[in-house]
N, C-alpha and C positions, 0 to 999 in steps of 0.2 A: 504494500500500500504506500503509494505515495505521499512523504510530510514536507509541509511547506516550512521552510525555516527565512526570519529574518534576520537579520547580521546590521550592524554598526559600525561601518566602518570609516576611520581616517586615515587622510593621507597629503604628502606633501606632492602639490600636482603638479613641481618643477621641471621634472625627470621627464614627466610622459603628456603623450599630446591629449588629452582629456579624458573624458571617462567613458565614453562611446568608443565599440572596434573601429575600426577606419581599414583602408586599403592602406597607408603611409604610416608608420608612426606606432610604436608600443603605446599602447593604453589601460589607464587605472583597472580597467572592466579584464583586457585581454590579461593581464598578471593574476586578476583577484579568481577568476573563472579557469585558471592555472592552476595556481594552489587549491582550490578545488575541487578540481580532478585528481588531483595527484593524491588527495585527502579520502576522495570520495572511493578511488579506481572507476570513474566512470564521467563521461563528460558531464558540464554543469552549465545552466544559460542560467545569466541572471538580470535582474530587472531593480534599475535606482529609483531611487525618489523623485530627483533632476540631476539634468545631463551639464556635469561641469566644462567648459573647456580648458585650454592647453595652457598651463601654469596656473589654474585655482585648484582652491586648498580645499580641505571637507575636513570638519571638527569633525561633525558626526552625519555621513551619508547615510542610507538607509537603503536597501538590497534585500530582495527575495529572490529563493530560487525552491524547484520542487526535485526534490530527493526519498529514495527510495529506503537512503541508509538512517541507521536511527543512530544517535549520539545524546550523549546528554552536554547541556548548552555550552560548560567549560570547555569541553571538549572538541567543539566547533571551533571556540576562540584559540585555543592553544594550538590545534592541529594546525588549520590553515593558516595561522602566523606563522609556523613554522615552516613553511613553504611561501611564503612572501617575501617582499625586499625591505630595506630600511625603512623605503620610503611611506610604506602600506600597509595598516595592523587591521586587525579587527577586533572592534572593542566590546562587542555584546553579540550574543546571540540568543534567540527563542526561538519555540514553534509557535506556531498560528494557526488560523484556521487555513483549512487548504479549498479549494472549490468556486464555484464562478460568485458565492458570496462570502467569500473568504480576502485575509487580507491582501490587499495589491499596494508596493511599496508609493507607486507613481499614485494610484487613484483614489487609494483609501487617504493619502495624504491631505490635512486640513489648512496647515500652511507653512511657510518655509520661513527661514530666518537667516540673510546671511548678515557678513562684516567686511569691510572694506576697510583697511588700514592705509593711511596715508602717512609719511614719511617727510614732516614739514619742518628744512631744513636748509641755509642757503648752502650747503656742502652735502652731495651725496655719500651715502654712507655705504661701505661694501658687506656689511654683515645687514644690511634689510635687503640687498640683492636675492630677488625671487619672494621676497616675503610682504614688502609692500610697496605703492606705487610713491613716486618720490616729485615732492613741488619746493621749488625752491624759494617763489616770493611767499611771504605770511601769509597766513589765511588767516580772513574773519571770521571764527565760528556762530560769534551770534548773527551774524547775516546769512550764512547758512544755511540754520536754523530754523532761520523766518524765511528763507522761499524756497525747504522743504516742503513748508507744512501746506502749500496750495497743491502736495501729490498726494497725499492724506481720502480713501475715500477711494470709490471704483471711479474710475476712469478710462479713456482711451489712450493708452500708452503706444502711441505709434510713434511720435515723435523719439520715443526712446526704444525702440525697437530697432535690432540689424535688419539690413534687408534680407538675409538667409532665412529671417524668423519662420518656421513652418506650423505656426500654431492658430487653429483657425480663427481665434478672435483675439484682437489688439486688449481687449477689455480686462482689466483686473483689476483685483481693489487692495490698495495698501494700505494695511492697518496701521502699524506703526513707524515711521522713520526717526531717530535721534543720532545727534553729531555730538561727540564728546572729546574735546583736547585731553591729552594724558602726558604732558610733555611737550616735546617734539613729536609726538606719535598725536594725528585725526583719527578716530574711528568714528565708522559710519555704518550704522547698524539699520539694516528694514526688514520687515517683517508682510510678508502678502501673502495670499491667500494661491497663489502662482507668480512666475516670473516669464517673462518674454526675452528671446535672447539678447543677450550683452545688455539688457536692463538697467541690472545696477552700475557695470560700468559706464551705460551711457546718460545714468542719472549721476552717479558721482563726478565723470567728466563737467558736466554740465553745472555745477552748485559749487565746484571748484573755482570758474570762471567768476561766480558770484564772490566766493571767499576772497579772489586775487583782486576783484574789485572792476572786473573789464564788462560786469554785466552789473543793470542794478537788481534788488529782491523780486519786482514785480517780472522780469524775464522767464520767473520757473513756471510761471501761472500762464505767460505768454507762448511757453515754447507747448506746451498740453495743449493748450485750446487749439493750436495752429494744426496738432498730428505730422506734424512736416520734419520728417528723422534731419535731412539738409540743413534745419536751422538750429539745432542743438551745437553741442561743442563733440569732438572727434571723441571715439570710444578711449575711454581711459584703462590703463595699462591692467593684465590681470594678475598681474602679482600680491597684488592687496587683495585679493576678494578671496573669503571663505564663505564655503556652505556650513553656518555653523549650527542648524538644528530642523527639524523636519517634525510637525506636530502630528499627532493621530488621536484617533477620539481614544479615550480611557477603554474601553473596551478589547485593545487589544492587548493590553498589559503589557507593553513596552519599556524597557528603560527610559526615563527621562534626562539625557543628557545635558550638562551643564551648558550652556550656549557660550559661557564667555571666553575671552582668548586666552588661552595660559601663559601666554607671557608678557598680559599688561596687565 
């Protein structure tokens, strides 16, 4: 009988070119679906939460796959880390329901949470290389702030959508966005209900311009209404950006991962 397990897992997403297989390029999926095999003795397909790309990080992704073998849940964790690289653990695992009303990493999902680290410093520093994105004039945080908050709320996010985006509707609703200084270190934390691709890059590009001072607060509210991706600011770099938590209704009795960074 087939059990459906889900996995937790992080990784640094420097190494490989994102979390989907690809024709070009090692991927977080093609190593994790390795170690699986090699754990299971039987191929493994699995299925994320959201699809990271080429140099973003995952505090805590979230993965199903349907197996025949039975372990108990340490055992999941310890095995396939053992068959993994440095750069990619798994941090929990459970069983679930298995079935077309059972859990699904991608669908049963009720909303995501990443972080964006900025690196605000008029000298680049070699030990944030890959880890976050780097501006060298000041940034305003409380300007920021103020024209985050006109993306608050469902909206048409087209203006900050890639044009590669392949999701049928621009439409999604962000619950929460907060900008917080911790230093020389910006994060920039959002919370939605789904993401459209390079989203948060092309929101944080975009509120960056605001913080350097080259746009005023009322441009964030301007660039939404317009849906025109051309008038925003260029996708910002994906060094800074984690998938740091992925919500599910209580029912499926998931670990609840810490969302915040371990090293601010």
């Amino acid at each position: 009988m087939l059990k459906r397990i889900a996995l937790g897992v992080q990784y640094d997403g420097s190494p490989w070119h994102g979390w989907q297989t690809q024709p070009h390029g090692r991927t977080v999926q093609d190593v994790l679906e390795s170690a699986l095999a090699k754990f299971c003795q039987a191929p493994i397909a699995t299925t994320c939460a959201g699809r990271t790309d080429a140099g973003v990080h995952a505090l805590s992704q979230v993965v199903h796959f349907d197996t025949p073998v039975s372990r108990e849940n340490f055992s999941w964790v310890r095995g396939v880390n053992a068959f993994l690289p440095a750069s990619i653990a798994v941090q929990w695992a459970a069983e679930v329901e298995c079935g077309e009303q059972g859990f699904h990493a991608r669908f049963s999902a009720l909303a995501r949470t990443y972080h964006y680290v900025i690196y605000n410093d008029p000298v680049r520093s070699p030990l944030c290389e890959g880890r976050a994105g780097w501006v060298f004039r000041p940034l305003d945080v409380a300007l920021m702030e103020d024209a985050a908050q006109a993306l608050i709320g469902e909206h048409d996010f087209s203006a900050f959508r890639a044009a590669e985006c392949q999701a049928a509707s621009p439409v999604r609703t962000l619950h929460r966005i907060a900008i917080k200084r911790h230093g020389d270190r910006v994060i920039v934390t959002l919370n939605a209900n789904a993401f459209l691709h390079h989203m948060v890059r092309n929101i944080v590009g975009s509120l960056i311009q605001v913080g350097i001072g080259n746009r005023p607060v009322a441009w964030m509210a301007e660039l939404l209404l317009s849906r025109r991706r051309e008038l925003a600011a260029p996708t910002f770099s994906p060094d800074g950006l984690y998938l740091a938590k992925v919500d599910y209704d209580a029912r499926w009795a998931l670990p609840v991962p810490d969302e915040s960074l371990p090293f601010y």
